[in-house]
Each structure stands twice: as structure tokens, then as C-alpha cells.
C-alpha positions in Angstrom: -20.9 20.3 5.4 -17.3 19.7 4.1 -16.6 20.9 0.2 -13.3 20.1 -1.0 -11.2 22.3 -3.5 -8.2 20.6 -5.9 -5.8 23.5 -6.9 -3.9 22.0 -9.9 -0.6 23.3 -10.9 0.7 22.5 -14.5 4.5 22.9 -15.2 5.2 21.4 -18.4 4.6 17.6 -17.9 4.9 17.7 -13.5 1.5 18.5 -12.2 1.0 19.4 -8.6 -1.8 19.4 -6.3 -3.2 21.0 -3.1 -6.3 19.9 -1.9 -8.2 22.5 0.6 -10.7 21.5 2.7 -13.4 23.9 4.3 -16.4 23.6 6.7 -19.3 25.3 5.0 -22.9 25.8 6.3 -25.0 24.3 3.2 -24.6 22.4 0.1 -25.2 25.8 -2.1 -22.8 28.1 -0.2 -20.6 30.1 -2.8 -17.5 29.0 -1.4 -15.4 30.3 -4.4 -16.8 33.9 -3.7 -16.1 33.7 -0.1 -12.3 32.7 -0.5 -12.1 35.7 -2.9 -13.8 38.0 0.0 -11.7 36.7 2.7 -8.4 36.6 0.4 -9.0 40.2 -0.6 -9.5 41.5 2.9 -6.5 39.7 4.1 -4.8 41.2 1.2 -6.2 44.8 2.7 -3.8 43.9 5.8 0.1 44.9 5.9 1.1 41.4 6.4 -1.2 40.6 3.0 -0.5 43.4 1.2 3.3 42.4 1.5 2.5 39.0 0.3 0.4 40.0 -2.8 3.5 42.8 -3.8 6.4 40.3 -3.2 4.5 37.8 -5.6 4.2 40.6 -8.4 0.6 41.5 -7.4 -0.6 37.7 -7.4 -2.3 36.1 -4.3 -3.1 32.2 -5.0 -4.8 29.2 -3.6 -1.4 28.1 -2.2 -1.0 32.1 -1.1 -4.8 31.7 0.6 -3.9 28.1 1.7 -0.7 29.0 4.3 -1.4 32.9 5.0 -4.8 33.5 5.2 -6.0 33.3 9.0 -9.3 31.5 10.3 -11.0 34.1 11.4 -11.1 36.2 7.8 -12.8 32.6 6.9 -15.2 32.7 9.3 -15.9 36.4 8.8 -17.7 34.9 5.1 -18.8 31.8 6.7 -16.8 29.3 6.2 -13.7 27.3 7.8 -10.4 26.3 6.5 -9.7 22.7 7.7 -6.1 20.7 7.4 -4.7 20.5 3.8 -2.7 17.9 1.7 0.0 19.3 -0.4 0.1 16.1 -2.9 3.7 14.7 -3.4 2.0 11.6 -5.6 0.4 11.6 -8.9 -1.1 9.0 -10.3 -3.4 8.1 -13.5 -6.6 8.4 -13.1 -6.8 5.4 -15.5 -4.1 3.6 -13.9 -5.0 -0.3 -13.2 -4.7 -1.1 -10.0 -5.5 -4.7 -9.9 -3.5 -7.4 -12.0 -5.9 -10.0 -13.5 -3.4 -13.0 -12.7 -3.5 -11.4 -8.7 -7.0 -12.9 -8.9 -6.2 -15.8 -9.9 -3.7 -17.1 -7.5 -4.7 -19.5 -4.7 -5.0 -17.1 -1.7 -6.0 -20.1 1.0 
């Protein structure tokens, strides 16, 4: 089963997004706990512990996202599959169609 995580990041007015994808084995896996597992072991390795000092003892989604290998996933069973960094934003509200479009002789 895929489940699909939206990290937001708020800076003022410019939002950013990364959206995480991960292979899980049922609909009521606790995916959240299982990144924290895997993100905390990582973080238990040189290479993490490095990470989690140099951002002044913070290790995020974005952190988990680029550093954290598959098999610490799969050790909580669960896979990390490709991610989207968003570079658009849009309103969710935003209309997409215009009325007089719909109108217009298409033959």
C-alpha cells in the first residue's frame, strides 16, 4: 500500500512542500512512528549524528527525506519511494476553468 506524507514549510507568506512517498504493508501501519524509529537509529550512526549536531540538534522530514538510507526503512517495515520537492503552489481554491472557455465553438 502506498501512504503519502506532505511536509509543509511556512516562511512568512512562501510555503514549501515535499511530498514523501512510502510502501507500507497495511492501511493501519503507524507510518509516523516508524519514520521516528528509523530517523532516530540513523541518527545513532556517525554520519547521522553529524547531521542532527550541524542542524543544532534538529533532524527533519527534509533531514529523513535525503539522508536516511532504505534499509533503516525497511528495518520498521516500510519503504521510501521517489519524492517531489514542490517548486509550484497553487490555491487550493484557485479556478481552473473559465466559464466563457465553455462556451466557445470548439468544432
Amino acid at each position: 500500500m502506498i501512504r503519502t506524507v506532505v511536509a509543509i514549510e511556512r516562511d512568512g507568506l512562501d510555503i514549501r512542500t515535499l511530498t514523501l512517498q512510502f510502501d507500507v504493508p497495511s492501511e493501519d501501519f503507524d507510518l509516523i512512528t516508524a519514520v521516528r524509529k528509523a530517523a532516530t537509529d540513523y541518527c545513532k550512526t556517525e554520519q547521522g549524528r553529524r547531521i542532527f549536531d550541524y542542524n543544532c540538534s534538529c533532524f527533519n522530514w527534509a533531514d529523513f527525506d535525503t539522508a536516511v538510507p532504505q534499509e533503516f526503512c525497511e528495518r520498521y517495515g516500510f519503504k521510501k519511494l521517489n519524492t517531489v520537492l514542490s517548486d509550484i503552489v497553487v490555491d487550493l481554491d484557485e479556478q481552473l476553468v473559465d466559464e466563457f472557455e465553455l462556451e466557445e465553438d470548439n468544432s
